[in-house]
C-alpha positions in Angstrom: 68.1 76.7 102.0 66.1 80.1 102.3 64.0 79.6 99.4 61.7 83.0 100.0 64.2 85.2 101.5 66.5 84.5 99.2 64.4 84.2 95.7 63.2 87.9 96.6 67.1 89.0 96.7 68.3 87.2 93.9 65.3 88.8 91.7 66.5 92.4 93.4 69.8 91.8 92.5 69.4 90.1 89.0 66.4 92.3 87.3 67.0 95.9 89.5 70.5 96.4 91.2 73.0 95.1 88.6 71.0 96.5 85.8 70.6 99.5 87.3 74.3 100.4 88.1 76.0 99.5 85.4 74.3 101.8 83.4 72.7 105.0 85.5 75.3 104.1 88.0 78.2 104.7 85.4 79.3 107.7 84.3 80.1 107.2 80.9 82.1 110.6 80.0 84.3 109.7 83.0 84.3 106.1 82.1 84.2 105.4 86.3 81.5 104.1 88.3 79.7 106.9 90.1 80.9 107.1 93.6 77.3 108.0 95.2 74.1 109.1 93.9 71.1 111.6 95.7 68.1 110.0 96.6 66.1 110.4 93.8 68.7 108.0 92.3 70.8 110.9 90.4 75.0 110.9 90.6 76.4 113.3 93.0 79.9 114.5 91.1 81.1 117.5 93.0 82.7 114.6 96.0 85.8 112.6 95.6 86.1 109.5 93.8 87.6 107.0 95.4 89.7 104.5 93.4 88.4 101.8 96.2 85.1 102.2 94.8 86.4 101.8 91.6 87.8 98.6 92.6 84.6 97.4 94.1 82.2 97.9 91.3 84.9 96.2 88.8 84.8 93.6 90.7 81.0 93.0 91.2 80.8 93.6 87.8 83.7 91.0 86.2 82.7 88.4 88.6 78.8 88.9 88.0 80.0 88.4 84.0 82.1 85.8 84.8 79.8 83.3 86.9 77.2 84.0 83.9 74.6 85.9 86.4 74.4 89.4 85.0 76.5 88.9 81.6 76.4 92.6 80.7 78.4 93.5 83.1 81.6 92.4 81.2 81.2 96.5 79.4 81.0 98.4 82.1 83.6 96.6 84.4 86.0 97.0 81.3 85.7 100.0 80.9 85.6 101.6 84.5 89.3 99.7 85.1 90.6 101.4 81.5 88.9 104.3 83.6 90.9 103.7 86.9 94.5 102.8 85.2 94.5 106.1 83.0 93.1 108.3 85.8 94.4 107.0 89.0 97.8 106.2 87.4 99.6 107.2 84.3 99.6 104.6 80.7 98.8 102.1 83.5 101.7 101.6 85.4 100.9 100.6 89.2 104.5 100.7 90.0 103.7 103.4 92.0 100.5 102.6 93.2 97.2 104.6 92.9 96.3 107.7 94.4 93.2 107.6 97.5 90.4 109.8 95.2 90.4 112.0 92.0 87.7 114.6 91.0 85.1 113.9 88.4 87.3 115.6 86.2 90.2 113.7 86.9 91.9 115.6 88.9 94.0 113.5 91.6 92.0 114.9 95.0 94.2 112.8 97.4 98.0 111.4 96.4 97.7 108.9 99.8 98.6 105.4 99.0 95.8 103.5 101.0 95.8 100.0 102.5 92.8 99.2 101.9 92.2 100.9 98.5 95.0 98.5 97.1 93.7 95.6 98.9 90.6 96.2 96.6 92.9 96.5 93.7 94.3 93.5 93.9 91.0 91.8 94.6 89.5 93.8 91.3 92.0 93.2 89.0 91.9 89.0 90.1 88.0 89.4 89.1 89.2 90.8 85.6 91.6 88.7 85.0 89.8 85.7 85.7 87.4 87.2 83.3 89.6 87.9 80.3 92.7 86.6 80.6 94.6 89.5 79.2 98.3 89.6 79.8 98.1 93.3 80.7 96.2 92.5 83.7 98.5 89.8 84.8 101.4 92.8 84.9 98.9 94.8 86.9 98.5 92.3 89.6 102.2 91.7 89.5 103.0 95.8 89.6 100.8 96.4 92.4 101.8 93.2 94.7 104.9 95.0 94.1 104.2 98.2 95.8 102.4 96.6 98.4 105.5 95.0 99.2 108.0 97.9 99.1 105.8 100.8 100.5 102.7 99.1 103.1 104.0 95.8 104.3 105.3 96.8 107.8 109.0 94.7 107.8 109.4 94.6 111.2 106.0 94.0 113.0 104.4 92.4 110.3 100.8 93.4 108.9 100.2 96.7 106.3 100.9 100.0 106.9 97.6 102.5 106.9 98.8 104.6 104.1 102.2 105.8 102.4 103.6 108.2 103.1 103.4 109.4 106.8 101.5 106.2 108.6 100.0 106.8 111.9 102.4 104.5 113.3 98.5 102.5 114.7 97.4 99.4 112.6 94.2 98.4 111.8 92.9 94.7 111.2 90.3 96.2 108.5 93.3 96.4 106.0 94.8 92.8 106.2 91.3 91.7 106.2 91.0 92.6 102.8 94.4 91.6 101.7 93.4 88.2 103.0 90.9 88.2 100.5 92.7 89.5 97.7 95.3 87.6 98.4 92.5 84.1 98.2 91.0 86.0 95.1 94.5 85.8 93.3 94.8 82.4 94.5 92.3 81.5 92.5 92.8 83.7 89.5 97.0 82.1 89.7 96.9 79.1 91.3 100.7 78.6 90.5 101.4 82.2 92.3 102.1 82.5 96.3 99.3 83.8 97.1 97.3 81.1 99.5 101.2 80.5 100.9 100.9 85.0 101.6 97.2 84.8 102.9 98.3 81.1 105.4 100.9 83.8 106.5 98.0 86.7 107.4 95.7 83.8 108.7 98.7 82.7 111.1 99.2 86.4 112.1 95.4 86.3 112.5 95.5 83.3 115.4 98.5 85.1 117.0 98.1 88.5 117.1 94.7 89.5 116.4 92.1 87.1 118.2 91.2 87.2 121.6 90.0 83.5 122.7 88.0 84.9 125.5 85.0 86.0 124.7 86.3 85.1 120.5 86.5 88.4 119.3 88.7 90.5 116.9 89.5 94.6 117.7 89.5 97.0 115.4 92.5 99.2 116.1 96.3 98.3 117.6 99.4 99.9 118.5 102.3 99.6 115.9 103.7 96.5 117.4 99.8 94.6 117.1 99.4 95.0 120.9 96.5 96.5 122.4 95.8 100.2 123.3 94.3 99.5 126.7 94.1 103.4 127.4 92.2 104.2 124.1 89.1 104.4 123.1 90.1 103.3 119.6 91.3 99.6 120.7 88.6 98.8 123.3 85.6 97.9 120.6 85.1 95.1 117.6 82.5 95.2 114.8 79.9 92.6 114.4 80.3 93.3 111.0 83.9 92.3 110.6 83.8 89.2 113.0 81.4 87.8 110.3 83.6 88.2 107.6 86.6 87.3 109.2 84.3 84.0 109.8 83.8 83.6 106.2 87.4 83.9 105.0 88.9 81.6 107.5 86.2 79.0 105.9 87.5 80.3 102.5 90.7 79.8 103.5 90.5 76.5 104.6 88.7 75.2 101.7 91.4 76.3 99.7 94.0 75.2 102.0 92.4 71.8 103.1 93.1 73.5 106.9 90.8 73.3 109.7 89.9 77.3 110.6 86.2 75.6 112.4 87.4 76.9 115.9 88.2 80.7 114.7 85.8 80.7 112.7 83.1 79.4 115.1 84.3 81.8 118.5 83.7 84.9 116.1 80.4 84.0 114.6 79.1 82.7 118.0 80.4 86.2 119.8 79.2 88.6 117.2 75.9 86.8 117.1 75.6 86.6 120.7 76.8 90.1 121.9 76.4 91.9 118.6 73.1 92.0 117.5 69.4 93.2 118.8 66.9 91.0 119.5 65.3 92.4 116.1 68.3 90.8 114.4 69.8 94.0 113.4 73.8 94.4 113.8 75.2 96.9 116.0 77.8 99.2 114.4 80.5 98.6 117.4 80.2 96.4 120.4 83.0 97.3 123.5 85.1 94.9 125.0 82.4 94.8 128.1 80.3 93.5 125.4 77.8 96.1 126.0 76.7 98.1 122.6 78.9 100.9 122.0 77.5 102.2 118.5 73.6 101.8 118.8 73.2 102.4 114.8 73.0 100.1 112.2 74.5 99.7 108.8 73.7 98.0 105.7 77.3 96.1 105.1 77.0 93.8 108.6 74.2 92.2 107.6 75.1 91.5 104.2 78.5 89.5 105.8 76.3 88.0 108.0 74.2 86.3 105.6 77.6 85.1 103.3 79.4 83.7 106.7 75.6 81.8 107.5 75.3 80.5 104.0 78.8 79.2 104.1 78.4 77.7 108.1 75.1 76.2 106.6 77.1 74.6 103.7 79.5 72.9 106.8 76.8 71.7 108.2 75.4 73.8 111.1 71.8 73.5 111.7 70.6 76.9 112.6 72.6 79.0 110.1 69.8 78.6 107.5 67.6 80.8 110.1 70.7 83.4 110.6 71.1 83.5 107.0 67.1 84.2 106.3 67.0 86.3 108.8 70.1 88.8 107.9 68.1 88.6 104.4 65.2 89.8 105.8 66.9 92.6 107.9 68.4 93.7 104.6 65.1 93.8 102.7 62.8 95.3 105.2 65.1 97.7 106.8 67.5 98.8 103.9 66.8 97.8 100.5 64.5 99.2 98.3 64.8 102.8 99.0 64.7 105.5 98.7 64.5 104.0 94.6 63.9 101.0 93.8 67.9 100.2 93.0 69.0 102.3 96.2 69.4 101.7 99.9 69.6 103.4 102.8 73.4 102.9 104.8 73.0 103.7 108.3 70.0 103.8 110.2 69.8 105.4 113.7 68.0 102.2 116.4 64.5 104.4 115.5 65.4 102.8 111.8 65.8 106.4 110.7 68.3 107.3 108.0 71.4 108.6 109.2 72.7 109.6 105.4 71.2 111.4 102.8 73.0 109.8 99.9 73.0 105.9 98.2 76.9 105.0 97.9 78.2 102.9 95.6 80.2 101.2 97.8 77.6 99.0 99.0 76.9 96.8 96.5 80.5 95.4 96.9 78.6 93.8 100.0 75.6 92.9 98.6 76.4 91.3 95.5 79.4 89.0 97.9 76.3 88.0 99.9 74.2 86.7 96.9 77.3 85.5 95.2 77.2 83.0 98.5 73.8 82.6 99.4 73.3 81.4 95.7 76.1 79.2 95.1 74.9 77.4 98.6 71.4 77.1 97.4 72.8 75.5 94.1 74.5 72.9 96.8 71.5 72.5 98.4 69.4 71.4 95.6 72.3 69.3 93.9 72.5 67.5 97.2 68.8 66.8 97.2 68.1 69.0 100.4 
């Protein structure tokens, strides 16, 4: 597919990143994952952890075990969710959800029950229970879809709730988005569950509320009812970044569905690469509805969703996603990766390609691990297929 590009991330990924965070990227007296480090590759403690981050690392971490790509990681993922359900939540009881961040220490920071962070949840604990099969973690998953249910599905406009308590009363699409995954992730883990019948009901939401067929893009924010804030500034930009994975997740979903999501799926990859991106190949952070650049930096994440959504467009067939794919690899290795130690990266650089942080989070790798995960099991297509 991308032989070069890709052979120089998988060896990145395999010998440096994976090894390198599940051992000087765990804390071990904490038994978490740390939640950034400085850039001389040392944890930074005195910020909140966040039990999203949590989430993400178990899940790299189980799946990379599971898929037999970075065995080792079976230890570490283990331990950082025995980590999460005794810090975030008492003897392990998600009836009540998980608090937004605790201390190094353990000491609950932020009591907010966020969307997203239980989104992640739900997408870690599928990962761990796909990889070990304990009953425990099926109790989890069934605790948590429960709160999700009682305290952040909105019952009368449909879509999540930002937090609990005290929502904004504004919905984001970043939230379901992730859902939508979880909810495919569980799928998988439970095929006999509802979940693909939950995430059809998100991706039928999707068509009605959130996409806008001309010019094929997806906003960011919305008012309570999912209509559009015309007068602010918040509803009047989308994120190349999310347009991608939104692409790749209606192509999940109708895999697993045996749906057609081709037309979605195609108006937001075309738009994001069309309106979103600098002749460089570099994602902009936030595009407005003018489709003029908005946000002139560029992170690390978009390009990592932009290399899964072209490795799974190349897997359907379409002849230039190979190049997209290679070259959101490249942009990844030359302008992020790599630095400032060899298992770091840099998240945000201004359009100079000057770092705009001066920390490595952990959250990243949630991203870049998805991205192999795809590019790899497409190459594997590839060269089963005899291409």
């Amino acid at each position: 597919m991308i032989e070069s590009p890709l052979s120089l991330y998988a060896d990145l990924m395999g010998e440096v990143l994976l090894p390198f965070w599940s051992t000087e990227g765990f804390a071990t007296r904490q038994q978490m994952f740390c939640e950034r480090l400085d850039f001389a590759g040392r944890p930074i403690d005195d910020v909140p952890h966040r039990a999203m981050v949590q989430a993400r690392q178990i899940f790299v971490f189980s799946h990379a075990a599971l898929v037999g790509v970075f065995p080792a990681g079976a230890e570490p993922a283990m331990r950082a969710l025995d980590g999460l359900l005794n810090r975030f939540c008492d003897d392990g009881d998600l009836r009540d959800g998980v608090p937004f961040s605790v201390s190094s220490s353990g000491k609950v920071i932020s009591a907010t029950r966020d969307s997203y962070t239980h989104a992640f949840m739900l997408f870690a604990l599928a990962a761990a229970y796909r990889l070990t099969g304990e009953p425990r973690l099926r109790r989890a998953i069934d605790q948590t879809v429960a709160f999700v249910d009682r305290r952040l599905i909105d019952e009368r406009h449909f879509g999540l709730h930002d937090r609990h308590p005290d929502p904004s009363g504004l919905k984001s699409q970043n939230p379901l988005m992730h859902l939508l995954e979880a909810y495919l992730a569980l799928h998988e883990a439970l095929p006999e569950g509802p979940f693909l019948d939950r995430a059809g009901t998100i991706v039928a939401h999707f068509g009605a509320k959130l996409f806008q067929d001309e010019p094929g893009i997806l906003l960011e924010h919305y008012d309570a009812d999912w209509s559009s804030l015309p007068g602010e500034p918040a509803g009047q930009f989308f994120e190349p970044g999310h347009q991608f994975e939104w692409a790749w997740l209606l192509q999940w979903y109708g895999a697993l569905s045996g749906t057609d999501q081709s037309m979605f799926a195609d108006r937001l990859w075309q738009a994001a690469g069309r309106h979103g991106m600098t002749a460089d190949g570099l994602c902009f952070d936030e595009v407005g509805i003018d489709l003029r650049p908005r946000k002139l930096s560029h992170r690390l994440w978009p390009h990592a969703e932009g290399a899964k959504a072209a490795a799974v467009r190349h897997a359907s067939g379409d002849p230039r996603a190979a190049d997209v794919a290679a070259a959101m690899v490249g942009a990844l290795t030359k302008t992020f990766l790599n630095r400032p130690f060899p298992a770091g990266w840099i998240d945000r650089v201004d359009p100079d390609g000057r770092a705009l942080t001066d920390f490595v989070p952990a959250s990243s790798l949630y991203h870049l691990y998805s991205a192999f995960s795809e590019l790899s099991r497409h190459s594997r297509d590839d060269s089963a297929s005899g291409e």
